[in-house]
C-alpha atoms as a printed R data frame, in Angstrom:
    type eleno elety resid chain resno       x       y       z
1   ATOM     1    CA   UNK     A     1 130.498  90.849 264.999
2   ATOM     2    CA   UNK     A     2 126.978  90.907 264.048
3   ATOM     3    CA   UNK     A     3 124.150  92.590 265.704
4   ATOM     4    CA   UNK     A     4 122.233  90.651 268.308
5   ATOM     5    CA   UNK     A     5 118.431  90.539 267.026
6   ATOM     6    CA   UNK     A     6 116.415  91.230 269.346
7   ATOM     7    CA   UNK     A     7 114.181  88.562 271.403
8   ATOM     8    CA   UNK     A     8 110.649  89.750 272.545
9   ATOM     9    CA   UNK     A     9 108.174  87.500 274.366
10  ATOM    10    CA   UNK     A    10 104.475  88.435 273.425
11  ATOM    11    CA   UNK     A    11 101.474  88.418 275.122
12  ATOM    12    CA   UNK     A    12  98.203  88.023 272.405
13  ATOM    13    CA   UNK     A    13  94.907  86.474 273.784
14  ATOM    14    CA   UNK     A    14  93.436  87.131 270.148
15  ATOM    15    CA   UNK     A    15  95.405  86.691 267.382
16  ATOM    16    CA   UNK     A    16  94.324  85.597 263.857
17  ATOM    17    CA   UNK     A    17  95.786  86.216 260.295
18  ATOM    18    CA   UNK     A    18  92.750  87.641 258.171
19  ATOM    19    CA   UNK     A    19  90.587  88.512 260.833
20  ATOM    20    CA   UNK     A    20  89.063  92.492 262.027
21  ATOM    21    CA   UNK     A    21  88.768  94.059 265.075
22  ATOM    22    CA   UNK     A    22  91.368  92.344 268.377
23  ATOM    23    CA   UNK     A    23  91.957  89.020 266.368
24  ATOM    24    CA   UNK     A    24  93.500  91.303 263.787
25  ATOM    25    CA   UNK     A    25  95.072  93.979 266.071
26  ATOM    26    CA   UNK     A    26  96.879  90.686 268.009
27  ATOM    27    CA   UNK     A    27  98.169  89.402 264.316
28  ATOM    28    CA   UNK     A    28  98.953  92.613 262.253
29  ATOM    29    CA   UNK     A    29 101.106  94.052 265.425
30  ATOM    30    CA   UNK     A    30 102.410  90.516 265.950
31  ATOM    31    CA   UNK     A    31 103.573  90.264 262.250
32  ATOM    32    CA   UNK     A    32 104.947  94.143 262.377
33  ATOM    33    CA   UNK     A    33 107.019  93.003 265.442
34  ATOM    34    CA   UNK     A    34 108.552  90.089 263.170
35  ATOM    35    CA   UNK     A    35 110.189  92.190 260.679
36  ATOM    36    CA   UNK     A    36 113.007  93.652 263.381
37  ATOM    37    CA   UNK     A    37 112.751  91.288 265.704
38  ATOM    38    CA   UNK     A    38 112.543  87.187 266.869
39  ATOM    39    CA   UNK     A    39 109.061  86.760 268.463
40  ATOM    40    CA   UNK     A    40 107.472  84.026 270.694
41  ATOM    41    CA   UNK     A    41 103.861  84.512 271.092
42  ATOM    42    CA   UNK     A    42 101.789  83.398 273.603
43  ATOM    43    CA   UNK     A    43  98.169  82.867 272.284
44  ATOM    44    CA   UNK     A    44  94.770  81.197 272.688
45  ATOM    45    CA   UNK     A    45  95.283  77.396 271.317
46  ATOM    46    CA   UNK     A    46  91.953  77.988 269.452
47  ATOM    47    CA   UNK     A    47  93.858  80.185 267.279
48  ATOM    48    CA   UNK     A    48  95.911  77.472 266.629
49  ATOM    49    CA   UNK     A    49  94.598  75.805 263.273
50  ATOM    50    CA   UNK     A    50  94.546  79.017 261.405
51  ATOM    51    CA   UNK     A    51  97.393  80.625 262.315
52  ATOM    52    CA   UNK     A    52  99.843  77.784 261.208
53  ATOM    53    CA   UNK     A    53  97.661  77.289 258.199
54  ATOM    54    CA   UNK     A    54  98.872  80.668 257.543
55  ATOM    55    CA   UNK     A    55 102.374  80.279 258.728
56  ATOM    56    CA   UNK     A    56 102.580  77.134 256.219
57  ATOM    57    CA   UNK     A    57 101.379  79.568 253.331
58  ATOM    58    CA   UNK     A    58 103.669  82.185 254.208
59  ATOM    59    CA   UNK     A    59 106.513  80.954 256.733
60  ATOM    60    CA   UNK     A    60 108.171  83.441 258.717
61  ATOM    61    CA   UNK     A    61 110.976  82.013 260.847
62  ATOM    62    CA   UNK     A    62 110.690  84.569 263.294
63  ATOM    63    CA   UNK     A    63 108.029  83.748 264.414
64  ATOM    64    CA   UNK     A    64 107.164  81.348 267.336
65  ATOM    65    CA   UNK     A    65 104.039  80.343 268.518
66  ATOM    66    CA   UNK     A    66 103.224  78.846 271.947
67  ATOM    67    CA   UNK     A    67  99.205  77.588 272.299
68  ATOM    68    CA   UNK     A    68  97.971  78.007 275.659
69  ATOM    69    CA   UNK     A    69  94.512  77.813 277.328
70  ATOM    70    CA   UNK     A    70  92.667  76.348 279.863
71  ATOM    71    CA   UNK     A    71  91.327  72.482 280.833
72  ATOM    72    CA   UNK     A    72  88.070  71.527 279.177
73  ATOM    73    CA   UNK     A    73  86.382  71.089 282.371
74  ATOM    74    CA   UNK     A    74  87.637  74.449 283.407
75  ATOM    75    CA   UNK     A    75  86.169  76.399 280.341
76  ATOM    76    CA   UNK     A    76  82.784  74.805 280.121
77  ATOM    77    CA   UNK     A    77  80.975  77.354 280.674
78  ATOM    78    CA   UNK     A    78  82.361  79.754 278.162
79  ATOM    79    CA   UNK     A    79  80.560  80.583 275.427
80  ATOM    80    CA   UNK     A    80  80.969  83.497 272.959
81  ATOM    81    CA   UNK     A    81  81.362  86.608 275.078
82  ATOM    82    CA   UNK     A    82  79.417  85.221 277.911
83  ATOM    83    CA   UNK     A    83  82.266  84.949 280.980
84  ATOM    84    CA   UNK     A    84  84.855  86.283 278.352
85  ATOM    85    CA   UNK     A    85  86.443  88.610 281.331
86  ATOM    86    CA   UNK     A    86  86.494  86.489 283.540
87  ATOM    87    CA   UNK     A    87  88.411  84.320 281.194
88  ATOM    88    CA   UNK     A    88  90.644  86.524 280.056
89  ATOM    89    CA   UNK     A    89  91.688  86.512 283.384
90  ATOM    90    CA   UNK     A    90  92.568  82.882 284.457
91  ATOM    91    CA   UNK     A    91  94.194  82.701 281.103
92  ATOM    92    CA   UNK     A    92  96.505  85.215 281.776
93  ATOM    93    CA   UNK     A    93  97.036  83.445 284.892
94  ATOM    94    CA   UNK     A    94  98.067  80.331 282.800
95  ATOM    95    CA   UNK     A    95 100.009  81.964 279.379
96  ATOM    96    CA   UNK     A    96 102.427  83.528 282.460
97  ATOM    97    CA   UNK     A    97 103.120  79.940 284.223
98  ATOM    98    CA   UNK     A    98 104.378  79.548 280.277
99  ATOM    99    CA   UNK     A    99 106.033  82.548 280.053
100 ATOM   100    CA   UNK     A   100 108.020  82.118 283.185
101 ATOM   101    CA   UNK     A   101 109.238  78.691 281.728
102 ATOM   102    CA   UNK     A   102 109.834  80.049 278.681
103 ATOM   103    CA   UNK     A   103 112.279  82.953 279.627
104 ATOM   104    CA   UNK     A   104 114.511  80.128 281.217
105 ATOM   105    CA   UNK     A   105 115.006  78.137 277.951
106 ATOM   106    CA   UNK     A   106 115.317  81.711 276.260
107 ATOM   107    CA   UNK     A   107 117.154  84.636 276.533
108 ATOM   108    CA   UNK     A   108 114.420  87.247 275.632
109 ATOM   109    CA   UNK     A   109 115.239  90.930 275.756
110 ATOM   110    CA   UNK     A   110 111.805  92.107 276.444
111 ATOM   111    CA   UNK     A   111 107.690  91.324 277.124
112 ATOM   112    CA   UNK     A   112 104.974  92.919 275.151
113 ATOM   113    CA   UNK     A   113 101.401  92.528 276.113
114 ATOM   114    CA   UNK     A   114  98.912  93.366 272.978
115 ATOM   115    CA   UNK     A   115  95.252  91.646 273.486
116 ATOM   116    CA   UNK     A   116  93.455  92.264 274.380
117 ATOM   117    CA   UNK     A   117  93.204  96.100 273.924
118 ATOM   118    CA   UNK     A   118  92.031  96.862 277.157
119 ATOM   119    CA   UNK     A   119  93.325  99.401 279.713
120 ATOM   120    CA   UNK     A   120  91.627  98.540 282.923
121 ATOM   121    CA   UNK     A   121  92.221  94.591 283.045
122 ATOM   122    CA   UNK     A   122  96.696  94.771 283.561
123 ATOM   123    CA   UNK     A   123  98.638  91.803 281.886
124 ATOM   124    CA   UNK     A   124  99.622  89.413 284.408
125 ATOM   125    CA   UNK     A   125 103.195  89.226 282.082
126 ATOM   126    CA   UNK     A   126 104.313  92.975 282.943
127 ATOM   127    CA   UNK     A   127 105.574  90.505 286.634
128 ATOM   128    CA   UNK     A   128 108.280  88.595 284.571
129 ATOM   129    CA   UNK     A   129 111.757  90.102 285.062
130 ATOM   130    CA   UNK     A   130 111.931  91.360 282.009
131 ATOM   131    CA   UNK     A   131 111.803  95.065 280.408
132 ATOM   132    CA   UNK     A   132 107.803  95.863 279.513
133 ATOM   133    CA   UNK     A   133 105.767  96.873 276.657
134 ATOM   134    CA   UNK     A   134 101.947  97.785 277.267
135 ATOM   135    CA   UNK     A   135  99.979  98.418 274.537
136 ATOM   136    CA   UNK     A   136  97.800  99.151 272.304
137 ATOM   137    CA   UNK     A   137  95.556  99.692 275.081
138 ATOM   138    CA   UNK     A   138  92.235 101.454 275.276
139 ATOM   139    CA   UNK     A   139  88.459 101.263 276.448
140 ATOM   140    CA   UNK     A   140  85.258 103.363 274.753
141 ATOM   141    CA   UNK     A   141  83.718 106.056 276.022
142 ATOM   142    CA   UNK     A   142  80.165 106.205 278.099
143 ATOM   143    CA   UNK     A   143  77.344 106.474 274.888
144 ATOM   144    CA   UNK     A   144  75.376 109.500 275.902
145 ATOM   145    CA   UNK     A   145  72.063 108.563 277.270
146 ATOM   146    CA   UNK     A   146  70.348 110.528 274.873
147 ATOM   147    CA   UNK     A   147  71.528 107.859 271.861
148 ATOM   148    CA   UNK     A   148  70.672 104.937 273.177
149 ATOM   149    CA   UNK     A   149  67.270 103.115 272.275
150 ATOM   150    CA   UNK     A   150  66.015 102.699 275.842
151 ATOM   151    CA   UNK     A   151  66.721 102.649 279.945
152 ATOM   152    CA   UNK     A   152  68.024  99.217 279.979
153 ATOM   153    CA   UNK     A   153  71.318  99.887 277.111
154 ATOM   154    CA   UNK     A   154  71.650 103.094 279.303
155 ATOM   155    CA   UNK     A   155  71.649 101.080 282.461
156 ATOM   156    CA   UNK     A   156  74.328  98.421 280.912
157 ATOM   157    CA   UNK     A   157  76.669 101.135 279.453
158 ATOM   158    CA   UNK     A   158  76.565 102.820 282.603
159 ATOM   159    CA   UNK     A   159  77.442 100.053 284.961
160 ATOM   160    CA   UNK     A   160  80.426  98.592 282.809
161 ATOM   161    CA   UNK     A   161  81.634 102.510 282.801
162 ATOM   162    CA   UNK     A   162  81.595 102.742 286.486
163 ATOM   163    CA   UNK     A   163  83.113  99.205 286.806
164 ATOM   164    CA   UNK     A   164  85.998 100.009 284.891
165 ATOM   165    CA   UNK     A   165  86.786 102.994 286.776
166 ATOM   166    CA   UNK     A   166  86.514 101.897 289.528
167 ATOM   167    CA   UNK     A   167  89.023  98.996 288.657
168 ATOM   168    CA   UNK     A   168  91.555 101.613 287.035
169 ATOM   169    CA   UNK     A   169  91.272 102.981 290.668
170 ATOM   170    CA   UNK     A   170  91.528 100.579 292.651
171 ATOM   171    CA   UNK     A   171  93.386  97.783 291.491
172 ATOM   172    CA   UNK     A   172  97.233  97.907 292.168
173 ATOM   173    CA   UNK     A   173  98.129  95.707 289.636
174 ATOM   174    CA   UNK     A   174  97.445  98.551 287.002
175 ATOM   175    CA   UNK     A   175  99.439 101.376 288.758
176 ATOM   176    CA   UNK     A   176 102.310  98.582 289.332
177 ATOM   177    CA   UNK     A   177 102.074  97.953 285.037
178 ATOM   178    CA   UNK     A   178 102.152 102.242 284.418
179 ATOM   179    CA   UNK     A   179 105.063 102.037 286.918
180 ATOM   180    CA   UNK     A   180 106.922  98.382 285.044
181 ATOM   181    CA   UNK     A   181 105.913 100.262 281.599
182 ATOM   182    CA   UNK     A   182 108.934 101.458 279.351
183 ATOM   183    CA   UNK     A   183 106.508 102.653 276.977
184 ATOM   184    CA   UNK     A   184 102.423 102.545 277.170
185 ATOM   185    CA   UNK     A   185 100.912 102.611 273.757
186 ATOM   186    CA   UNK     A   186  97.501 104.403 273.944
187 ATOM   187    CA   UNK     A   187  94.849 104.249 271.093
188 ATOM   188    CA   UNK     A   188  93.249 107.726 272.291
189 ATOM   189    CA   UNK     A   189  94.630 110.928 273.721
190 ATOM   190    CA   UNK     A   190  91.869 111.235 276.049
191 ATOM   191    CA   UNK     A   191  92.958 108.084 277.790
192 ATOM   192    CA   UNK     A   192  96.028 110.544 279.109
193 ATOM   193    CA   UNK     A   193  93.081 112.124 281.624
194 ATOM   194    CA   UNK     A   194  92.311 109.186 283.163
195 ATOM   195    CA   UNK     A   195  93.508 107.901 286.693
196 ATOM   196    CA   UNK     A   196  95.998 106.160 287.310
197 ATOM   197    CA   UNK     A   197  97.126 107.230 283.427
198 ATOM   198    CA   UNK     A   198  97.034 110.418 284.552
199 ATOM   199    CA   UNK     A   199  99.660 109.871 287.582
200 ATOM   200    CA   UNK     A   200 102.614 109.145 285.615
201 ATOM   201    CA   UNK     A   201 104.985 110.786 283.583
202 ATOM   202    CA   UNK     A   202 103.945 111.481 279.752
203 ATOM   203    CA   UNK     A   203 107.275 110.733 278.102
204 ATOM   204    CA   UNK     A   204 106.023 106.895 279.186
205 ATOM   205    CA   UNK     A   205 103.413 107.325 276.858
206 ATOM   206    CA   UNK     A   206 102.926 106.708 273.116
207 ATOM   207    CA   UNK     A   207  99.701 107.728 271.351
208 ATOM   208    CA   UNK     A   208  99.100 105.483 268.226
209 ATOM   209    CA   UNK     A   209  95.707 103.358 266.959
210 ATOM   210    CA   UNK     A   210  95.664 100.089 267.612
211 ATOM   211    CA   UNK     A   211  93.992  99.478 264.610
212 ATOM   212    CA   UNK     A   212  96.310  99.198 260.440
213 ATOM   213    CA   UNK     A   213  95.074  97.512 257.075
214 ATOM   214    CA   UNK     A   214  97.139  96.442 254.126
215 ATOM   215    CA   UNK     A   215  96.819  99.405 251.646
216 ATOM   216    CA   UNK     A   216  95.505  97.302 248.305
217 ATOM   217    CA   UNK     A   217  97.816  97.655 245.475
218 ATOM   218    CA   UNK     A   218  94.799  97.400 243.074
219 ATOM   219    CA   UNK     A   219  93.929 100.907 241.801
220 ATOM   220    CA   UNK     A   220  90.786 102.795 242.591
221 ATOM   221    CA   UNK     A   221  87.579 103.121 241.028
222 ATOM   222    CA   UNK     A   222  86.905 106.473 242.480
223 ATOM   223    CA   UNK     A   223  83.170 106.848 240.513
224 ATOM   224    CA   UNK     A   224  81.563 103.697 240.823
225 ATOM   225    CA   UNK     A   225  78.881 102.607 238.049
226 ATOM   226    CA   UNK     A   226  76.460 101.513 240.214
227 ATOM   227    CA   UNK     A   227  72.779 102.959 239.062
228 ATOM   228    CA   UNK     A   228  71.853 103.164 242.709
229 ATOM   229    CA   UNK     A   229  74.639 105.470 244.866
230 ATOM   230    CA   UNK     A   230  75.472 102.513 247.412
231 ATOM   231    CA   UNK     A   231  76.086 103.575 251.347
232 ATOM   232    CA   UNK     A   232  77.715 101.133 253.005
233 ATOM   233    CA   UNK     A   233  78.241 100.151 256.762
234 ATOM   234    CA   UNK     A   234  79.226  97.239 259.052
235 ATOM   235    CA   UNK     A   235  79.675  96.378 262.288
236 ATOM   236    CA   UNK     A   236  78.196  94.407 264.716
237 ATOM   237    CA   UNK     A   237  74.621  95.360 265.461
238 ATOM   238    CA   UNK     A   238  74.960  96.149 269.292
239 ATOM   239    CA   UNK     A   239  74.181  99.792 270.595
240 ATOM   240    CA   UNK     A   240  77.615 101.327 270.837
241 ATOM   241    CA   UNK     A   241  77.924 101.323 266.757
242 ATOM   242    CA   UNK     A   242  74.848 103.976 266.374
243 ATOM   243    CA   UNK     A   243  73.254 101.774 263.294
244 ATOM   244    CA   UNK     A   244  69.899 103.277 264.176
245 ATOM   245    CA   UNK     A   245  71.504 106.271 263.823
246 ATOM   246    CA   UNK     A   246  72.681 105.092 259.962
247 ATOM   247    CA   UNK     A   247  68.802 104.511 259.179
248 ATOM   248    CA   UNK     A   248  67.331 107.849 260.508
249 ATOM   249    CA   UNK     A   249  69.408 109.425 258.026
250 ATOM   250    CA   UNK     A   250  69.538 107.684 255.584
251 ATOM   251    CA   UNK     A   251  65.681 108.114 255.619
252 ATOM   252    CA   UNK     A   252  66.037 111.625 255.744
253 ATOM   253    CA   UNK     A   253  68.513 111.488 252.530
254 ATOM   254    CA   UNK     A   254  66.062 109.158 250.755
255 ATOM   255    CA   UNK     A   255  63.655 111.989 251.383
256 ATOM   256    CA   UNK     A   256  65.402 113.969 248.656
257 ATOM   257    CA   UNK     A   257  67.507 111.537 246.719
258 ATOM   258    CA   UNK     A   258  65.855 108.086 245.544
259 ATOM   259    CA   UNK     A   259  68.809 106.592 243.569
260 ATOM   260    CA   UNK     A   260  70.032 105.477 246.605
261 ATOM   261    CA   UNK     A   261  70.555 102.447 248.746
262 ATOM   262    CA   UNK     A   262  72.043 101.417 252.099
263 ATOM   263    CA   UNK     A   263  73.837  98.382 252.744
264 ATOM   264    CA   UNK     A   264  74.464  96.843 256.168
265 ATOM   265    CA   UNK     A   265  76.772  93.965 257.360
266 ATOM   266    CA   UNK     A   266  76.750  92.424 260.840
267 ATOM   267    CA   UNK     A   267  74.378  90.867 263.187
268 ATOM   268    CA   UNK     A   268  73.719  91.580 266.726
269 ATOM   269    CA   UNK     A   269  71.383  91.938 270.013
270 ATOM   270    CA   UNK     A   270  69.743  95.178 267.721
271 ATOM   271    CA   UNK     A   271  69.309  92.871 264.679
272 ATOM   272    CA   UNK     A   272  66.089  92.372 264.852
273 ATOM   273    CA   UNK     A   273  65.289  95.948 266.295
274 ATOM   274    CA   UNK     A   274  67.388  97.838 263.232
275 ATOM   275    CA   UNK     A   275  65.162  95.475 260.728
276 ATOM   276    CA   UNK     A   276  61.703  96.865 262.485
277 ATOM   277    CA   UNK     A   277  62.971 100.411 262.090
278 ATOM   278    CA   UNK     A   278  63.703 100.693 258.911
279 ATOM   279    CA   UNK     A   279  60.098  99.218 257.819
280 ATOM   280    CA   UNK     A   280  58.804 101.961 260.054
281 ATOM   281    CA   UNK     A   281  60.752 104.630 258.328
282 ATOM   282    CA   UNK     A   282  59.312 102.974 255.010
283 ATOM   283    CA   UNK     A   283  63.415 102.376 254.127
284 ATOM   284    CA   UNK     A   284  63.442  98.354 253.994
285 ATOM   285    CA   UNK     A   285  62.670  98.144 250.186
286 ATOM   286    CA   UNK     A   286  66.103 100.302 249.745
287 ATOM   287    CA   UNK     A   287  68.123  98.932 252.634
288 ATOM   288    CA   UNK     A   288  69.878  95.472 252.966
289 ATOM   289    CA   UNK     A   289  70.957  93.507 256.214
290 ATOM   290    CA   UNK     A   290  73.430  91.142 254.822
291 ATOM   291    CA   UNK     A   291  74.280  89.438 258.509
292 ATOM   292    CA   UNK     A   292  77.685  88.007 259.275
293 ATOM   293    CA   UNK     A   293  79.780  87.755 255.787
294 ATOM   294    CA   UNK     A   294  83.283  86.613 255.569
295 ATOM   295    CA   UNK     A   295  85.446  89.513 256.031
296 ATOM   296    CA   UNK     A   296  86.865  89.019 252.314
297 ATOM   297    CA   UNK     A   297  83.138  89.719 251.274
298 ATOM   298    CA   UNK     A   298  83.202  92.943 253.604
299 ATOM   299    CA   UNK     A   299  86.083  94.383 251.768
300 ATOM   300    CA   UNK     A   300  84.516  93.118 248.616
301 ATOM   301    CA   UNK     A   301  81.027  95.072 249.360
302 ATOM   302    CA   UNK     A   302  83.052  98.109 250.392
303 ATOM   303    CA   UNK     A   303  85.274  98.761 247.394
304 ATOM   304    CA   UNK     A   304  81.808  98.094 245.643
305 ATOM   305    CA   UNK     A   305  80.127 101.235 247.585
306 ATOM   306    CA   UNK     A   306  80.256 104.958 247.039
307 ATOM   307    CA   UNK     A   307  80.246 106.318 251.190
308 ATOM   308    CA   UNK     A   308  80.828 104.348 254.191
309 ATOM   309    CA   UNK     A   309  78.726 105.629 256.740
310 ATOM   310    CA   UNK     A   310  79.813 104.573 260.495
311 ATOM   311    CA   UNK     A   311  78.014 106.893 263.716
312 ATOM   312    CA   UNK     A   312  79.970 104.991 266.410
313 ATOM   313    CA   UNK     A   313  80.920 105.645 269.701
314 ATOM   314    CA   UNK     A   314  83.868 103.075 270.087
315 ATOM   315    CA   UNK     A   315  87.225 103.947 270.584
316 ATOM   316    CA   UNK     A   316  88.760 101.703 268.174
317 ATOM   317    CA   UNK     A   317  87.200 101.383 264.781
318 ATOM   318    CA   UNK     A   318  89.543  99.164 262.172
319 ATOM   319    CA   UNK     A   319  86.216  99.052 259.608
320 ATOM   320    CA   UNK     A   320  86.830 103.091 259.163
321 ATOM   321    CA   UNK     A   321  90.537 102.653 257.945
322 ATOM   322    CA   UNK     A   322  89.535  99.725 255.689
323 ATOM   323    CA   UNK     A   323  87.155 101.663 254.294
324 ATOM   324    CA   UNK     A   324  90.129 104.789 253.711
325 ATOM   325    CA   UNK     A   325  92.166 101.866 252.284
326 ATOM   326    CA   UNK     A   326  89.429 100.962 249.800
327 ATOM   327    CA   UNK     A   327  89.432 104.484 248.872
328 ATOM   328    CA   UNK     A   328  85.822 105.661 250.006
329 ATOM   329    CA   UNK     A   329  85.051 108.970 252.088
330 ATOM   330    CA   UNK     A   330  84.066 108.468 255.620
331 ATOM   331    CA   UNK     A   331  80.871 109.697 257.328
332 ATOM   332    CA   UNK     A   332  81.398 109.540 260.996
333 ATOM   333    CA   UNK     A   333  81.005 110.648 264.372
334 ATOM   334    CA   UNK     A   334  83.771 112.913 265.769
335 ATOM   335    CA   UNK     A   335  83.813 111.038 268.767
336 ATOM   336    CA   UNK     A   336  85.927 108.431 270.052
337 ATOM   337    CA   UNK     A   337  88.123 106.509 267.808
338 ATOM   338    CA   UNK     A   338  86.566 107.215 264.201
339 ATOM   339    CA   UNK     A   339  86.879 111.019 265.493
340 ATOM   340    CA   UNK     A   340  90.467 111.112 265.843
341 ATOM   341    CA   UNK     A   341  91.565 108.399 262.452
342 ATOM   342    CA   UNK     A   342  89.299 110.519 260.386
343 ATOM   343    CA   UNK     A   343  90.547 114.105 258.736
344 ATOM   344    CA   UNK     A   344  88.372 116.850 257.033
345 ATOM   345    CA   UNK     A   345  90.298 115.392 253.741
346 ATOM   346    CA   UNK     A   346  89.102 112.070 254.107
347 ATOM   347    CA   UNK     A   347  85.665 112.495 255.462
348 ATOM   348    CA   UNK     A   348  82.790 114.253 257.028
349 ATOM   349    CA   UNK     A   349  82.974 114.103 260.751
350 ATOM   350    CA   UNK     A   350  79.659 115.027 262.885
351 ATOM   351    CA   UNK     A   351  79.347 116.055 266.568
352 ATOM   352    CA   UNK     A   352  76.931 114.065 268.574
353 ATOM   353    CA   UNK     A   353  75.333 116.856 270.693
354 ATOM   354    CA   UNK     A   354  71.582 115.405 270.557
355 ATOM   355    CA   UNK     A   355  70.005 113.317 268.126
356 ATOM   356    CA   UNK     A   356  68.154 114.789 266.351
357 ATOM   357    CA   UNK     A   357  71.073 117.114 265.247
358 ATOM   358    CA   UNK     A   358  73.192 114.357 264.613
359 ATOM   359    CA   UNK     A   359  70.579 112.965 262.753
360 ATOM   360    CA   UNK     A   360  70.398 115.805 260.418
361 ATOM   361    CA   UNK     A   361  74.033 116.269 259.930
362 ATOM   362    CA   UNK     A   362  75.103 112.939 259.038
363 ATOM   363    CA   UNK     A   363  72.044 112.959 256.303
364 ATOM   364    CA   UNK     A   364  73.672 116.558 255.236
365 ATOM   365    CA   UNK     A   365  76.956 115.209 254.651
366 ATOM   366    CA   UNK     A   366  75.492 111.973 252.715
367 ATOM   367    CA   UNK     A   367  73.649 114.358 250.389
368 ATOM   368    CA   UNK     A   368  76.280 116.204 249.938
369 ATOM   369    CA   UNK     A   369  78.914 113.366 248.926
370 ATOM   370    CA   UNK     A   370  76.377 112.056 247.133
371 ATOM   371    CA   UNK     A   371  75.675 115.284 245.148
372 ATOM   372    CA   UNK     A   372  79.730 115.436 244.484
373 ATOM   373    CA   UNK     A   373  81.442 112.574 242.577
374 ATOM   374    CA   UNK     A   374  84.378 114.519 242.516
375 ATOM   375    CA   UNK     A   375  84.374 115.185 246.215
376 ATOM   376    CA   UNK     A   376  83.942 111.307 246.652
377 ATOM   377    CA   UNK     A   377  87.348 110.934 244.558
378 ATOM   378    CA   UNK     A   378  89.278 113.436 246.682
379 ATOM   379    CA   UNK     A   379  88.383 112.262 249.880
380 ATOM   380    CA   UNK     A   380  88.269 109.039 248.595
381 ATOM   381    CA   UNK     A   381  92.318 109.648 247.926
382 ATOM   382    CA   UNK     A   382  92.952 111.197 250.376
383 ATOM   383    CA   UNK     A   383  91.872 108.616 253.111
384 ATOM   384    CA   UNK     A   384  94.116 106.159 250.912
385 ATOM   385    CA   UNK     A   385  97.427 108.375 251.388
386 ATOM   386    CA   UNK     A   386  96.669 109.016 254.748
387 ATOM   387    CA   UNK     A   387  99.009 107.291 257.082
């Protein structure tokens, strides 16, 4: 008799084929899930268009999708991120009225909740009677004060840290979802210190990034023939990424080296900000704010470049492991996620203690990748084979 496959109900508020950061975690994990198993996917019906636009390029029967969101009039007034938690929410509310009439036309062996990666907001799903899968999950990290441009980003980081654990805390949804877990996929080890997470029993717990690329089968072009050594970094232009940081040394490096230039992609609440600093720092002439590019043309620009430099605080990162799949070396922070993808094989990792020191570090490891074409190669390799 042949083996029952497995039936797993799916719980992904983003989900998009070709897409970075959650829309890509939701599809990549989604698609991963596929290849053992028969998945029905409850997603945003926004995502709709693009995901069976992919599905007619590249069917894959085992794959179901189910398009839920909310009335018209009951989403008016959500726009971008604005009210996005809130949301979240009253969606979840909705995809499990779906999910409850789902399980009764199928026999599904299991739910998995996977967007959004967030560990203080619980998945209304882990209530169906079913065996439960929570994860990736994660949050970031408070930004020291000390790197962030003024009182009011410090005030704002600050509040949504408190917030958060205080709803880890208090709410007893989120100790009944630890408790419904089987397993409880965590993107950082740290995450293991923090209440409730810290309350129940470790063998629960799996510790693995949310965050995968497609390795390219192309081959590498380890020394680039640029005449100008390109640095390269993207990311949208809000305080947690540390882009400021990117200028100050980069400025210090152009001190030293002139065959040099920095490339930026994203846009942002600092756009304008970032733009101002680097005409203080007399950098603008060498320095390039591209804005919002297709993410084909962000893959494009980063096999193009020689470093990809990224000082942020986040706990995810999926631009850093592009950027090891492209075959570059890494500058980073070691802090949060970036800290704990990226080896001493693969890239120079810096630890934020103040500013200024950080500053001076992350221009010290530029100049010295940028001195050493052959170090480029091997780390460059290295991040590539790196699983």
């Amino acid at each position: 008799m042949p083996n029952k496959k497995l039936k797993v109900l799916i719980s992904a508020y983003a989900c998009e084929p070709h897409k970075g950061s959650e829309p890509g975690v939701g599809w990549n994990w989604v698609k991963q899930i596929a290849k053992f198993a028969e998945a029905w996917v409850i997603t945003r019906a926004n995502n709709k268009e693009v995901i069976e636009e992919e599905l007619r390029r590249n069917p894959d029967p085992n794959l179901h999708f189910i398009y839920v969101d909310l009335p018209k009039w009951m989403r008016f007034w959500k726009k971008g991120q604005r009210g996005v938690h809130l949301y979240y929410f009253l969606w979840q509310l909705a995809s499990y009225i779906q999910a409850s009439k789902l399980i009764k036309e199928v026999k599904v062996d299991l739910a998995h909740h996977i967007t959004f990666v967030n560990d203080w907001l619980p998945p209304l799903v882990s209530l169906l009677p079913l065996r439960f899968i929570w994860g990736p999950v994660g949050s970031n990290k408070p930004i020291p004060r000390s790197y962030l441009i003024n009182f009011e980003y410090y005030l704002k980081d600050r509040t949504k840290h408190y917030l958060r654990k205080a709803i880890r805390l208090l709410n007893p949804l989120l100790t009944f979802t630890l408790i419904r877990s089987r397993k409880v996929i965590l993107i950082l080890k740290e995450q293991l210190k923090l209440s409730p997470f810290n309350f129940i029993s470790g063998n629960r717990f799996i510790i693995q990034q949310a965050n995968a690329v497609d390795i390219p089968k192309t081959g590498l072009t380890n020394i680039k023939g640029n005449s100008d050594l390109i640095i390269f970094s993207a990311g949208s232009l809000i305080p947690i990424k540390g882009f400021h940081l990117s200028l100050l040394a980069f400025a210090d490096l152009y001190n030293k080296k002139k065959d040099i230039k920095l490339i930026i992609s994203g846009d942002g609440s600092l756009s304008r900000y970032l733009q101002s600093l680097a005409n203080d720092l007399k950098i603008k002439n060498r320095t390039v704010f591209t804005g919002n590019v297709e993410r084909a043309k962000i893959l494009q620009l980063m096999q193009d470049s020689d470093i990809f430099l990224f000082p942020s605080f986040e706990g995810g990162g999926m631009v850093v492991l592009e950027a090891m799949a492209a075959g570059i070396p890494v500058v980073c922070l070691d802090y949060g996620g970036p800290g704990e993808m990226v080896t001493d094989e693969c890239g120079i990792k810096v630890k934020p203690v103040n500013p200024e020191q950080t500053v001076k570090e992350l221009a010290d490891a530029l100049l010295k990748l940028a001195n050493d074409p052959e170090l480029r190669k091997k780390m460059g390799e290295a991040g590539r084979e790196k699983r």
